[in-house]
C-alpha positions in Angstrom: 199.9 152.3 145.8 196.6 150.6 146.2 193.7 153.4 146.7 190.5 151.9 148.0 187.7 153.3 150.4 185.0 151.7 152.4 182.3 154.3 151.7 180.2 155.2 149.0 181.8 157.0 145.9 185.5 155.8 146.5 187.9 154.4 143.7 190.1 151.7 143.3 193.3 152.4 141.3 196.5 149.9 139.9 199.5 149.4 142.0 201.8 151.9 140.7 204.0 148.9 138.9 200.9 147.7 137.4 200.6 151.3 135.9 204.5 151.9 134.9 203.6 148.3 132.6 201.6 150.6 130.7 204.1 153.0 129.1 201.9 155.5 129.7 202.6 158.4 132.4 199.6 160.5 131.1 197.4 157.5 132.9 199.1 158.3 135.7 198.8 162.1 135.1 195.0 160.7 134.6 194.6 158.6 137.8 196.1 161.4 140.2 193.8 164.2 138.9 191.1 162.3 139.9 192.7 161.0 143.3 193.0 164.9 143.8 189.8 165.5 143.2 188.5 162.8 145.9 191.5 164.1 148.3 190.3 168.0 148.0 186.1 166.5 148.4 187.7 165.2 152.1 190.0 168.1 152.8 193.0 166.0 152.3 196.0 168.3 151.4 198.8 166.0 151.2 199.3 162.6 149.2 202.1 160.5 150.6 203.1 159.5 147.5 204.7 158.9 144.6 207.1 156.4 145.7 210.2 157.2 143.2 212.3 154.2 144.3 214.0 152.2 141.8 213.5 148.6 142.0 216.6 146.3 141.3 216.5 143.3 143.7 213.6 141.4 143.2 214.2 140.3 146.9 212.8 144.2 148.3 209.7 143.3 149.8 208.5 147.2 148.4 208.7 146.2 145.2 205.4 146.8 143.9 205.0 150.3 145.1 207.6 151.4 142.7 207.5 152.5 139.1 210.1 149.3 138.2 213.9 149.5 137.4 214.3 151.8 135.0 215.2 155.8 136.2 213.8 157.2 133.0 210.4 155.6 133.5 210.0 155.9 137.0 211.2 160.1 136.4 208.7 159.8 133.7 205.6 158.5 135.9 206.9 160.3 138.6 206.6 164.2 136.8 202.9 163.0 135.3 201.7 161.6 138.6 203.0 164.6 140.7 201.4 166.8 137.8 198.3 165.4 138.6 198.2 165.1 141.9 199.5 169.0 142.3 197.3 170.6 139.1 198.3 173.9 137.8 198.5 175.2 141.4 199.2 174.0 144.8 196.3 176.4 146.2 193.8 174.1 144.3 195.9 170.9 144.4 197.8 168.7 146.6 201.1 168.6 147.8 202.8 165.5 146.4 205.7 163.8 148.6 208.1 162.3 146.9 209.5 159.0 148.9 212.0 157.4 150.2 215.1 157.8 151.0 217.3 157.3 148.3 218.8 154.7 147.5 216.4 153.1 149.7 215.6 150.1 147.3 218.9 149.2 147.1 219.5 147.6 150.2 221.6 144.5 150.7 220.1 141.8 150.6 216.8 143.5 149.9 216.1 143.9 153.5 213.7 146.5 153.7 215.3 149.4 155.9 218.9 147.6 155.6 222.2 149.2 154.7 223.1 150.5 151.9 226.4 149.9 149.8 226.4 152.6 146.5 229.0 154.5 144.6 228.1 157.9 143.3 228.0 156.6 139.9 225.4 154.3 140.9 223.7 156.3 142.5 223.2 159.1 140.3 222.9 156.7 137.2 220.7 154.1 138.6 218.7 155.5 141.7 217.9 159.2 141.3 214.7 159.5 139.7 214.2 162.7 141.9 215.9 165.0 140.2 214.2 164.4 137.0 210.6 165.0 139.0 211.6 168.2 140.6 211.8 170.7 138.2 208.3 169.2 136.5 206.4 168.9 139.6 207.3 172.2 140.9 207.1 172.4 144.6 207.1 169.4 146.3 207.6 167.5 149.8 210.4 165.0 150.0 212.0 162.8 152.6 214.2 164.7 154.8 217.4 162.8 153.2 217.0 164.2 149.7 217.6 168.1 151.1 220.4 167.0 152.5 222.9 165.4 149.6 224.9 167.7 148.0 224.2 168.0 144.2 
């Protein structure tokens, strides 16, 4: 996630993998309180982001809008980032959504939007960073696939 504006006043942030290389969710706890604050000055009330796929084919073209390969990082950045984006209340924050589809990242070949061939070992192990992000970032938006696999 690049942020950039045009106009006066506008900041640029790190992709997201940049930020992950850190080690360091409170930046992106950091980084998303002040996106919020820029969102709210605009009336924006819903961030399309954070993107909590996993990234273990080089090949995915989506790559760099992830938090990297590891679950327990990217569930890591992904509670601080929603935290900040959110606040301490949804009437003076912004909804976060939590993307894509699971599993998404894992495509064959690394095709973006290609099929998918995962186990549920795999996928609970290896690609569910969501549930580790829920219960932090309280209520949140998601893909519509997420609401509908059966925990």
């Amino acid at each position: 996630m690049l942020l950039w504006s045009d106009g006066a006043g506008g900041t640029i942030f790190p992709q997201i993998l940049g930020l992950a290389a850190t080690f360091q969710p409170q930046l992106a706890r950091e980084m998303t309180t002040a996106v919020r604050s820029q969102m709210l000055a605009i009336g924006a009330r819903q961030g399309l982001a954070p993107v909590l796929d996993i990234a273990r084919d080089p090949r995915w073209g989506r790559v760099e809008e992830t938090f990297g390969e590891d679950p327990t990082l990217a569930s890591h950045f992904g509670v601080a980032f929603i935290q900040g984006l959110q606040g301490e209340s949804l009437a003076e924050g912004v909804l976060a959504t939590g993307k894509h589809f699971i599993g998404h990242s894992a495509s064959q070949g690394g095709l973006n939007c290609g099929p998918v061939h995962l186990g549920w070992r795999k996928f609970m192990k290896c690609l569910c960073p969501l549930s580790g992000c829920h219960p932090a970032g309280r209520s949140w938006q998601h893909d519509e696939c997420v609401s509908r696999v059966r925990w």
